[in-house]
C-alpha angles and dihedrals in degrees: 000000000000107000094221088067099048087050084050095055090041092064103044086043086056089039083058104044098057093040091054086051114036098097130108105285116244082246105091095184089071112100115222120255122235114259089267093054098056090049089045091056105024078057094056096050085048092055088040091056095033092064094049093048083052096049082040095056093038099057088047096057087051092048095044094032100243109168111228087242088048132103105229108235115269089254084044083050090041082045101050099044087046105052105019106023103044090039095051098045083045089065092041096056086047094055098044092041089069094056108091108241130223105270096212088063094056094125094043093051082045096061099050087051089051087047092041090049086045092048099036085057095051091053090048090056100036112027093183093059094096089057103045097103082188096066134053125283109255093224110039098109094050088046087049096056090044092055095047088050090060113256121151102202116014114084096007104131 
């Protein structure tokens, strides 16, 4: 499977994955991290995850016999999005919701939950969305307000 793409669908899975978390926690003892904290930490779940979605992929091209300069098939790409992708942001999200969030950066963190929602809803009705290099990346706009927040990680792809 072409590594690009598998670079590609790492970043919006980490985009996703801080965006999704990145809300007060239901907690409301926890006090909320500085700005650097949450990157810090929001940084270290998405390389984490990245590097599951990677071994994830990549086990999936060997078992389907996906040549690393092959496209996998629209049902393999349905299939992937559907069953590694989605999954893995999933557990992401859980593990950086429940990071508290700098108050101060409430309607930042506003915007990229209203671009990943956006972006999560266009990949559930449309699985193949993350692999159409002719189209825009679902998550691009969420990826665009992470990166000008200042993550490292997350949504860099």
């Amino acid at each position: 499977m072409n590594k690009g793409l598998i670079a590609t669908l790492i970043g919006v899975a980490a985009i996703a994955a801080i965006v999704a978390g990145c809300g007060s926690s239901d907690d409301e003892t926890t006090s909320p991290l500085t700005k650097a904290q949450l990157i810090a930490q929001a940084d270290a779940i998405c390389k984490t995850g990245n590097a599951e979605i990677e071994s994830e992929f990549e086990a999936f091209a060997k078992k389907n016999n996906i040549d690393e300069n092959e496209e996998p098939s629209k049902a393999q790409q349905a299939e992937l999005s559907e069953t590694i992708l989605v999954p893995n942001v999933s557990n992401q999200a859980e593990e950086i919701r429940d990071l508290a969030a700098p108050s101060a950066d409430e309607d930042e963190i506003s915007a990229m939950l209203d671009s990943l929602d956006e972006g999560v809803e266009e990949v559930e009705a449309n699985p193949q969305a993350p692999f159409e290099s002719n189209q825009p990346n679902p998550f691009g706009p969420a990826n665009k307000i992470a990166k000008e927040y200042g993550l490292k990680v997350c949504g860099q792809g």
